[in-house]
N, CA, C and O atoms as CSV, one atom per row, in Angstrom:
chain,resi,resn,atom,element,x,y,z
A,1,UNK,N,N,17.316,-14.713,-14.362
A,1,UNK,CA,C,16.532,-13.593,-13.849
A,1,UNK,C,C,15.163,-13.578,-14.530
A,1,UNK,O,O,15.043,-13.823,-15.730
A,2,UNK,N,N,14.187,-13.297,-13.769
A,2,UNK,CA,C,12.867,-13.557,-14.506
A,2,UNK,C,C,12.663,-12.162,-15.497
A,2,UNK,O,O,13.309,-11.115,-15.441
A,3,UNK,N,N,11.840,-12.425,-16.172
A,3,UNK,CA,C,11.293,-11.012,-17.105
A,3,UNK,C,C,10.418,-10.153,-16.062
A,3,UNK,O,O,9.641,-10.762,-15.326
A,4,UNK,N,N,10.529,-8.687,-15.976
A,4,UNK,CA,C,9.437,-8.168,-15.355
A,4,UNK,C,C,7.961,-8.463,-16.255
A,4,UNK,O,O,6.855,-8.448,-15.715
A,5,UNK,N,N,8.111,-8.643,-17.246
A,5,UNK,CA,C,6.457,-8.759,-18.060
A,5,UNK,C,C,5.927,-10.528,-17.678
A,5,UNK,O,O,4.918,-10.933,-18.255
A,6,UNK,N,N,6.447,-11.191,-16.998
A,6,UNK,CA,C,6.818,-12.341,-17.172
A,6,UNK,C,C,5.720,-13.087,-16.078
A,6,UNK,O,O,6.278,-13.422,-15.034
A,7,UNK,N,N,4.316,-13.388,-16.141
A,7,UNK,CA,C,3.312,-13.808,-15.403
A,7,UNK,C,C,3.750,-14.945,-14.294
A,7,UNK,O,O,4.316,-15.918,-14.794
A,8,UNK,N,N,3.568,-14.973,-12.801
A,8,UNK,CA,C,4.071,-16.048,-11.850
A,8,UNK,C,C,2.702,-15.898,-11.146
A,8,UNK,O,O,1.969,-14.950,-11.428
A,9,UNK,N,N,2.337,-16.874,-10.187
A,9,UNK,CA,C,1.860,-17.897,-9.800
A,9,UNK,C,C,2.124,-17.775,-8.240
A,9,UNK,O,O,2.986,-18.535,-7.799
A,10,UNK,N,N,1.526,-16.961,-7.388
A,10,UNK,CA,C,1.958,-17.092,-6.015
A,10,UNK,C,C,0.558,-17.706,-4.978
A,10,UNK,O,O,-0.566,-17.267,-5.220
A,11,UNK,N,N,0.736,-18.592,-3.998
A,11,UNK,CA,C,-0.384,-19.021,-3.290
A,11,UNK,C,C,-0.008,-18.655,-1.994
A,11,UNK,O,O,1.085,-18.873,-1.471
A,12,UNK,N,N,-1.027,-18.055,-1.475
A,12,UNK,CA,C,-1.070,-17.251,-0.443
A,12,UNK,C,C,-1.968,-17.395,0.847
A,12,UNK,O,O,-2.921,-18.057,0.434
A,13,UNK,N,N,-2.187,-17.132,2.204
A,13,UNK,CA,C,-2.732,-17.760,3.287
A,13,UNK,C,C,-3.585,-16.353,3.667
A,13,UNK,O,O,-2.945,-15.644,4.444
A,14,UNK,N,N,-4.688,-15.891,3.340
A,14,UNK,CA,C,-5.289,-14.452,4.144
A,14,UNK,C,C,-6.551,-14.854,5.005
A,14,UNK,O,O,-7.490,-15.273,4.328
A,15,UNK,N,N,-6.717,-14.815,6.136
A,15,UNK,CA,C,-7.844,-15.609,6.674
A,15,UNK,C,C,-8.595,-16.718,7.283
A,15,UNK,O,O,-9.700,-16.815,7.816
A,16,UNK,N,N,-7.215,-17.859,6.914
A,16,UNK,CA,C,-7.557,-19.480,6.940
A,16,UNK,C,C,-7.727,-19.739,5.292
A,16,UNK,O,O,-7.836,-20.891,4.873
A,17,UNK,N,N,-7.738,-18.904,4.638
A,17,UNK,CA,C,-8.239,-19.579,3.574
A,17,UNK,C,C,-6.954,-19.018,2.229
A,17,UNK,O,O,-6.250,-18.009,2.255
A,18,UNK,N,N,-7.022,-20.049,1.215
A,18,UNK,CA,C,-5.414,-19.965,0.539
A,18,UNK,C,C,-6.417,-19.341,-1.206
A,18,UNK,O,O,-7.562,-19.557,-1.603
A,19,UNK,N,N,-5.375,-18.629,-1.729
A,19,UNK,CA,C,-5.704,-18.266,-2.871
A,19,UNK,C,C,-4.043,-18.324,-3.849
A,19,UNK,O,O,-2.842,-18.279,-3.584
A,20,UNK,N,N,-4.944,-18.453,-5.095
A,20,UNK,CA,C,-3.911,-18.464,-5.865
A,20,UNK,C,C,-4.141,-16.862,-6.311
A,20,UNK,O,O,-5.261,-16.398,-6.526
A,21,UNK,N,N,-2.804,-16.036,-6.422
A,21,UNK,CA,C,-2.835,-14.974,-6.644
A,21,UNK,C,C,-1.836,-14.712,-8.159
A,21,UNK,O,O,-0.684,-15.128,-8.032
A,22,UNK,N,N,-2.121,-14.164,-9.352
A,22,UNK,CA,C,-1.169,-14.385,-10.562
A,22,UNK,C,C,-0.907,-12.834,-10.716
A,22,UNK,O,O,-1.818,-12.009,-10.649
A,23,UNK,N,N,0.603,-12.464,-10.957
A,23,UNK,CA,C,0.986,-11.304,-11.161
A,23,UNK,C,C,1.984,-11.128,-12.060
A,23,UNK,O,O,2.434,-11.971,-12.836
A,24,UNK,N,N,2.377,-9.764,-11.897
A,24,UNK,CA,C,3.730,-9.397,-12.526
A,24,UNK,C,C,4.776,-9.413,-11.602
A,24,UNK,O,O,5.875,-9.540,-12.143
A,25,UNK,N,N,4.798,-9.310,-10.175
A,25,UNK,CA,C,5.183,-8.311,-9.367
A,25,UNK,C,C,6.453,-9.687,-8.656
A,25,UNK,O,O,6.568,-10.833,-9.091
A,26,UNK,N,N,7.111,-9.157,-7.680
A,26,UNK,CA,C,7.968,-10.371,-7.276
A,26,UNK,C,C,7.380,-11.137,-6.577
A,26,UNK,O,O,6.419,-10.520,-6.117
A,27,UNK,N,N,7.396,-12.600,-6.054
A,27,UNK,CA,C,6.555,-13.342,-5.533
A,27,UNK,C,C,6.541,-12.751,-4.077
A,27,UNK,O,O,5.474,-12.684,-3.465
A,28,UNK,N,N,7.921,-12.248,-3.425
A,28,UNK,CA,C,8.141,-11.933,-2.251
A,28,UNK,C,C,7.482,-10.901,-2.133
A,28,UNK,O,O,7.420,-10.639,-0.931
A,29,UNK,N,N,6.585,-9.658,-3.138
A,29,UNK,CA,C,6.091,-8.295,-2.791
A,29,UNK,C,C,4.674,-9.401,-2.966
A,29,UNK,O,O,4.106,-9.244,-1.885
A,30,UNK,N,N,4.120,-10.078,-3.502
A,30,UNK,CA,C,2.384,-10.205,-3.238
A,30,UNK,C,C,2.354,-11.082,-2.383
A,30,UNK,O,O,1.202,-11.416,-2.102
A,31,UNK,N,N,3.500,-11.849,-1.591
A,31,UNK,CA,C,3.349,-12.753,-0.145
A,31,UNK,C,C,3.265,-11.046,1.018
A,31,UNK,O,O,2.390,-10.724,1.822
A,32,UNK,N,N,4.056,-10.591,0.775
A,32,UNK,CA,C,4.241,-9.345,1.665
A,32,UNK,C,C,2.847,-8.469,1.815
A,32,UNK,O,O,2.407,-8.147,2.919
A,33,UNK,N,N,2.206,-8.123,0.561
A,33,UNK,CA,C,0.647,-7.325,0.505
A,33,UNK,C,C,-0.188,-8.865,1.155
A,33,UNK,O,O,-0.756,-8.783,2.244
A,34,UNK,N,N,-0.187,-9.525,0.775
A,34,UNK,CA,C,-1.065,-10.431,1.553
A,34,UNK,C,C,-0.723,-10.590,2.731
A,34,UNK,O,O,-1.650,-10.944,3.460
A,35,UNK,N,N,0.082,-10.489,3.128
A,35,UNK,CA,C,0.529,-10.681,4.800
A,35,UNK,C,C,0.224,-9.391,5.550
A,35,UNK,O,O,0.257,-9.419,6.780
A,36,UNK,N,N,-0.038,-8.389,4.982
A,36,UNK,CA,C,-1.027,-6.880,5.340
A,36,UNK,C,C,-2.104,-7.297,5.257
A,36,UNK,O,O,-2.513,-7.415,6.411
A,37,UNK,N,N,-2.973,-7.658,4.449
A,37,UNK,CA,C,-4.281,-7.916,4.627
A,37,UNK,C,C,-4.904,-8.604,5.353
A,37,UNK,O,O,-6.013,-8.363,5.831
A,38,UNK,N,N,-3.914,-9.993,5.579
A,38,UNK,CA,C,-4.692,-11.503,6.809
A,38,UNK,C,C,-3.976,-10.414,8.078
A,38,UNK,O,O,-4.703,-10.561,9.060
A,39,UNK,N,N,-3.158,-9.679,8.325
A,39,UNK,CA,C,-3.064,-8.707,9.575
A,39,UNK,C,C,-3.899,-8.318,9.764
A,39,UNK,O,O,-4.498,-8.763,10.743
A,40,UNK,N,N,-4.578,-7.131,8.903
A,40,UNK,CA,C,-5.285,-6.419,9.186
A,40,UNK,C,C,-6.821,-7.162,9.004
A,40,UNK,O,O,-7.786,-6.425,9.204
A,41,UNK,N,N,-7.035,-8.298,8.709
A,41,UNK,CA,C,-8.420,-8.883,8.593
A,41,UNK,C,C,-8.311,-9.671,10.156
A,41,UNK,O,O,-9.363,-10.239,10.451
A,42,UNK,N,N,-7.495,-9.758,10.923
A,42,UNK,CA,C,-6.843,-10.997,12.100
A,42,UNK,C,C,-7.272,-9.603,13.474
A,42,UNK,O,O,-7.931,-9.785,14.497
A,43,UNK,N,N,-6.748,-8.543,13.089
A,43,UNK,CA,C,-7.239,-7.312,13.814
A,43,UNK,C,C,-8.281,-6.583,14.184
A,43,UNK,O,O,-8.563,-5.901,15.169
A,44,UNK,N,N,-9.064,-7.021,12.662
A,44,UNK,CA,C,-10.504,-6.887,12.874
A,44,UNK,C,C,-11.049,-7.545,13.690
A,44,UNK,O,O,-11.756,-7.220,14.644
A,45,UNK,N,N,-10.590,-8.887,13.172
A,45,UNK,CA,C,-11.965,-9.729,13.994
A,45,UNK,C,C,-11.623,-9.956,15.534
A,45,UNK,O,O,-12.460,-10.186,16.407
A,46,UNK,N,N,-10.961,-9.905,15.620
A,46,UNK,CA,C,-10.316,-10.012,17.287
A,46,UNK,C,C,-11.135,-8.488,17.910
A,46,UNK,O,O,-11.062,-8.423,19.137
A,47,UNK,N,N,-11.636,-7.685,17.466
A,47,UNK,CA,C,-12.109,-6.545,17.560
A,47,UNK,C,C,-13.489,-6.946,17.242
A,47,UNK,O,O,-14.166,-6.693,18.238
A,48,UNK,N,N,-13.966,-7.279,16.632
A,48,UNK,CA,C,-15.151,-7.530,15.996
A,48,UNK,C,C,-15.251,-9.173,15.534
A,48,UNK,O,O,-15.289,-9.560,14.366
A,49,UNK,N,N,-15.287,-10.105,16.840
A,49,UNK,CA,C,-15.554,-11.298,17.019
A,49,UNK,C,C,-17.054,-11.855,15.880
A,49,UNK,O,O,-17.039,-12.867,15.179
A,50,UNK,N,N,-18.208,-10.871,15.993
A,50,UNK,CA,C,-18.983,-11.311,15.575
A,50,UNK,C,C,-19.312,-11.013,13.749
A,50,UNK,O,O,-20.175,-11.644,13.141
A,51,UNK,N,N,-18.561,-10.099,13.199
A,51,UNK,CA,C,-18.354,-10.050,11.945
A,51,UNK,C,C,-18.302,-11.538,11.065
A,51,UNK,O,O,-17.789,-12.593,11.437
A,52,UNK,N,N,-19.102,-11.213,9.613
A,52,UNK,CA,C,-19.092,-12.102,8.898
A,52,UNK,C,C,-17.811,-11.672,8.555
A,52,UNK,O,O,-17.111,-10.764,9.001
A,53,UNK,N,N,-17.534,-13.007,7.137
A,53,UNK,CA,C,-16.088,-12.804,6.805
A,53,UNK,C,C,-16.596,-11.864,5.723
A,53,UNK,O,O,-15.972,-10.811,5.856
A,54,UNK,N,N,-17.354,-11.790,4.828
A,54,UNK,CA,C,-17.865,-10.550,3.827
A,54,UNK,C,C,-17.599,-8.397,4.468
A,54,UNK,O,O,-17.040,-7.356,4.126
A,55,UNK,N,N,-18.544,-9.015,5.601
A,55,UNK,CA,C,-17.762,-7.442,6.491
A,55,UNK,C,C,-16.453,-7.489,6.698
A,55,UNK,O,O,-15.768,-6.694,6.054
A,56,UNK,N,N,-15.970,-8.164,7.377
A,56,UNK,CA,C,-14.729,-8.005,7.644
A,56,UNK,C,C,-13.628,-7.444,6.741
A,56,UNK,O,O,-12.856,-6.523,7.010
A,57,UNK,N,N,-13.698,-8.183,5.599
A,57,UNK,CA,C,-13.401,-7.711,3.831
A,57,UNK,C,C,-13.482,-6.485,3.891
A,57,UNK,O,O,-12.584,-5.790,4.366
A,58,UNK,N,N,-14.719,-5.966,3.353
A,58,UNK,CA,C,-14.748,-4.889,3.242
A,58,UNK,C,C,-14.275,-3.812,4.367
A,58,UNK,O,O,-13.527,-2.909,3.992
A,59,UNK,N,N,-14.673,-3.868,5.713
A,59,UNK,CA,C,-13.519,-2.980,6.141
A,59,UNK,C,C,-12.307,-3.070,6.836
A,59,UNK,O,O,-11.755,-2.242,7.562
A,60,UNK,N,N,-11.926,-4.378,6.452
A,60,UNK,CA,C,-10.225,-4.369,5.690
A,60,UNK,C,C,-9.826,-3.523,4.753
A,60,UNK,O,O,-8.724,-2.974,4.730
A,61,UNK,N,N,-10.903,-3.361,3.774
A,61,UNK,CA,C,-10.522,-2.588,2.606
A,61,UNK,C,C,-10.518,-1.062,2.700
A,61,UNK,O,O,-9.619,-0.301,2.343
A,62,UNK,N,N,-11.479,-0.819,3.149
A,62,UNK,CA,C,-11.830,0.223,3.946
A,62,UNK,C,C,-10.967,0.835,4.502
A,62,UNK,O,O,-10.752,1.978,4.101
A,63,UNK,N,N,-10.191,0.311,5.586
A,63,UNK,CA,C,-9.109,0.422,6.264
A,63,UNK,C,C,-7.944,1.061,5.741
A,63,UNK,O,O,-7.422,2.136,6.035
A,64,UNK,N,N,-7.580,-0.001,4.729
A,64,UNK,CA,C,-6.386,-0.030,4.054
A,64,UNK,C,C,-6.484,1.540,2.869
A,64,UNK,O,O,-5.679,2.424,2.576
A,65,UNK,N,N,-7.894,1.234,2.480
A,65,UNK,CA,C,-7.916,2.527,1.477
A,65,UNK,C,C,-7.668,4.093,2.321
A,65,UNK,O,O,-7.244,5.130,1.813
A,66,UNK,N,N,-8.056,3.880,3.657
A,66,UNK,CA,C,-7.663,5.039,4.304
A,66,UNK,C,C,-6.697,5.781,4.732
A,66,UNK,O,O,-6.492,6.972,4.969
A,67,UNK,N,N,-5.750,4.065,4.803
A,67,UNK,CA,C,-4.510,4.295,5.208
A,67,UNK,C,C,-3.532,5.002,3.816
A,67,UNK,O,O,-2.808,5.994,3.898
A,68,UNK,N,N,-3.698,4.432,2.986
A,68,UNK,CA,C,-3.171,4.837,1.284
A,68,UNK,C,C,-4.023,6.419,1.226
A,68,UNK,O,O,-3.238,7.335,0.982
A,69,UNK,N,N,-5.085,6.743,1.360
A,69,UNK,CA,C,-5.764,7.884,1.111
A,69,UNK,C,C,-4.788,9.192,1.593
A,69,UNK,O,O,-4.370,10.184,0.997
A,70,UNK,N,N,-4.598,8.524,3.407
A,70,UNK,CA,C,-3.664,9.568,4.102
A,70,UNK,C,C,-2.185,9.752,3.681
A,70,UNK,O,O,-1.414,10.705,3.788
A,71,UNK,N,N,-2.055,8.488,3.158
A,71,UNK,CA,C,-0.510,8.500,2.884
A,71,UNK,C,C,-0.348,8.955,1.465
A,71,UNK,O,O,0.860,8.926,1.230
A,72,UNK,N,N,-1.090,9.409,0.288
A,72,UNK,CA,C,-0.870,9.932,-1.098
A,72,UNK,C,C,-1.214,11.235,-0.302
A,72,UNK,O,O,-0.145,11.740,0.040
A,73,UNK,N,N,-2.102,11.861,0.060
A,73,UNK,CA,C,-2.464,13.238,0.859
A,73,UNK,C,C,-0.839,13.989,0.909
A,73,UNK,O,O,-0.356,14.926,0.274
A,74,UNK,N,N,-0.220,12.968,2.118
A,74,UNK,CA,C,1.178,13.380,2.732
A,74,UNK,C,C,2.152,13.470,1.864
A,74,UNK,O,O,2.746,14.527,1.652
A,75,UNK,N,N,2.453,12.190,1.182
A,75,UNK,CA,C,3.048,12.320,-0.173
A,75,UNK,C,C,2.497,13.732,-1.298
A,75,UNK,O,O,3.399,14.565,-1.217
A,76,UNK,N,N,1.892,14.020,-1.826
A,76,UNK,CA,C,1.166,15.558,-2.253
A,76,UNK,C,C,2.054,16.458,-1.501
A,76,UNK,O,O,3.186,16.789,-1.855
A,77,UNK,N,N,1.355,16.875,-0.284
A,77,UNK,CA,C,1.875,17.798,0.771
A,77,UNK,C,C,3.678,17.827,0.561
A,77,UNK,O,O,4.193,18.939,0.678
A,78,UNK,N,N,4.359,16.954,0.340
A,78,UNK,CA,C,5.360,16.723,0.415
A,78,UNK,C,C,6.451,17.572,-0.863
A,78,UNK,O,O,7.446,18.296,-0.825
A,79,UNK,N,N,5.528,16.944,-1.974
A,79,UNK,CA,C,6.221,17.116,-3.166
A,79,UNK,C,C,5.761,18.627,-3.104
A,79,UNK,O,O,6.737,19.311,-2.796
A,80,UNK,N,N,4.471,19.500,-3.310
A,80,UNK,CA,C,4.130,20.436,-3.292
A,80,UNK,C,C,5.096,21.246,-2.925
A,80,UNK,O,O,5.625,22.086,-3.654
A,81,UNK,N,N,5.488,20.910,-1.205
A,81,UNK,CA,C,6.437,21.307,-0.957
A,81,UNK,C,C,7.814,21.844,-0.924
A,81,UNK,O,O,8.279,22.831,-0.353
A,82,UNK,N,N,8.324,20.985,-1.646
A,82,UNK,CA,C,9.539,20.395,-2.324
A,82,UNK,C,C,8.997,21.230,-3.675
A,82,UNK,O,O,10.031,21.469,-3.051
A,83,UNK,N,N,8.758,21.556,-4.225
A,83,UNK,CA,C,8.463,22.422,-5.418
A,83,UNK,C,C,8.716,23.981,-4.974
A,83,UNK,O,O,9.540,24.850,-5.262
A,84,UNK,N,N,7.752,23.891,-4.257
A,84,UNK,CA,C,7.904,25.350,-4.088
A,84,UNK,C,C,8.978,25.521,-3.263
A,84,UNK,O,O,8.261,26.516,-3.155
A,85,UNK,N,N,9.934,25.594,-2.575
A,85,UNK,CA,C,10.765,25.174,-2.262
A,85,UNK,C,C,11.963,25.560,-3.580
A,85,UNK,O,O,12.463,26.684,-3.609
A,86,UNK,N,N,12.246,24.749,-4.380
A,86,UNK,CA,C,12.692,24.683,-5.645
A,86,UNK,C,C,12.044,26.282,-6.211
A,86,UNK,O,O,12.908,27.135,-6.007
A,87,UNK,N,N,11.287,26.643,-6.596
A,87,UNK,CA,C,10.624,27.577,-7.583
A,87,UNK,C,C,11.281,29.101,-6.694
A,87,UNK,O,O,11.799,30.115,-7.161
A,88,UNK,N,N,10.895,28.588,-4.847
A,88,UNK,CA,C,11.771,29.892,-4.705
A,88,UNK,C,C,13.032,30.378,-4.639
A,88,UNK,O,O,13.380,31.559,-4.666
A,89,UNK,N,N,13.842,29.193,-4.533
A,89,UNK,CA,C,15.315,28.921,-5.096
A,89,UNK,C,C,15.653,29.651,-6.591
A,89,UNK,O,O,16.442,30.590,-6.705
A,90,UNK,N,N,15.267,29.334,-7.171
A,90,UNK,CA,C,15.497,29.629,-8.847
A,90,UNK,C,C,14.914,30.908,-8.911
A,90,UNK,O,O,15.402,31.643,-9.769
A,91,UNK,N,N,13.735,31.501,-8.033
A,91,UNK,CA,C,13.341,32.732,-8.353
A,91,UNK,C,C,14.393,33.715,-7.319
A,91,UNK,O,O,14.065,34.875,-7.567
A,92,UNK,N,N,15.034,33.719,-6.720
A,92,UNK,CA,C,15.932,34.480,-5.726
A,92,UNK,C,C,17.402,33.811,-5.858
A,92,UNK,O,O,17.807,32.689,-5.555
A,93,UNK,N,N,18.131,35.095,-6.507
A,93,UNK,CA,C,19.514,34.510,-7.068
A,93,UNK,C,C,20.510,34.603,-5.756
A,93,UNK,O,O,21.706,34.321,-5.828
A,94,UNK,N,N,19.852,35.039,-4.542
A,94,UNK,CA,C,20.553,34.973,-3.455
A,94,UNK,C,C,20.503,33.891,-2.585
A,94,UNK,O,O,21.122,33.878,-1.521
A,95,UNK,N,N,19.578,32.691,-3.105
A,95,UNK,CA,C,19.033,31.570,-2.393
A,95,UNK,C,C,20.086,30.544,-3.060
A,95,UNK,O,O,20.339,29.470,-2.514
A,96,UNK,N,N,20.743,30.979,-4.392
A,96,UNK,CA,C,21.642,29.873,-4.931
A,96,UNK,C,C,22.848,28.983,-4.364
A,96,UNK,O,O,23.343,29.395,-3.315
A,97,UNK,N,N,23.185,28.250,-4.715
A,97,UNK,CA,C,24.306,27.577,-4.056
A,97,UNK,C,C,25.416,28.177,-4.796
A,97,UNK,O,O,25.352,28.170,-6.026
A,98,UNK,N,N,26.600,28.785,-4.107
A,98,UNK,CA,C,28.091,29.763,-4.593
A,98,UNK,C,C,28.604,28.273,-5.131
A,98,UNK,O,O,29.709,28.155,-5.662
């Protein structure tokens, strides 16, 4: 079993073009984030034929940060939720479980 602290070596395809990518993480989770990004860079340009590959990058990134932006937002909303939720439980002894 590998060490989680344990540095690997994954090479990866985003674009036409291959990178060596070095992590902590499992090889199968940074083939998986890279296989989001050459998606979403493959989406662009099919959309935006005439984009350099420098634009394209960036709003790939762009993209992606928006998508994470909305989804910690929801996540928030969620837990918030789920708190208060909890707080009015414990504050109303009639809300308890018998």
């Amino acid at each position: 079993m590998r060490n989680k602290n344990e540095l690997v070596k994954v090479t990866v395809n985003i674009f036409g073009e291959e990178y060596t990518i070095k992590g902590t993480e499992e090889p199968e989770y940074i083939e998986r984030l890279a296989e989001i990004v050459d998606n979403q860079m493959q989406e662009l340009h099919q959309k935006n034929p005439s984009l350099g590959i420098s634009r394209l990058a960036i709003l790939t990134a762009l993209n992606l940060a928006d998508q994470m932006g909305k989804l910690q937002e929801e996540y928030d909303r969620l837990s918030n939720q789920r708190k208060k939720r909890k707080d009015e439980k414990s504050l109303n002894p009639d809300n308890r479980i018998k």
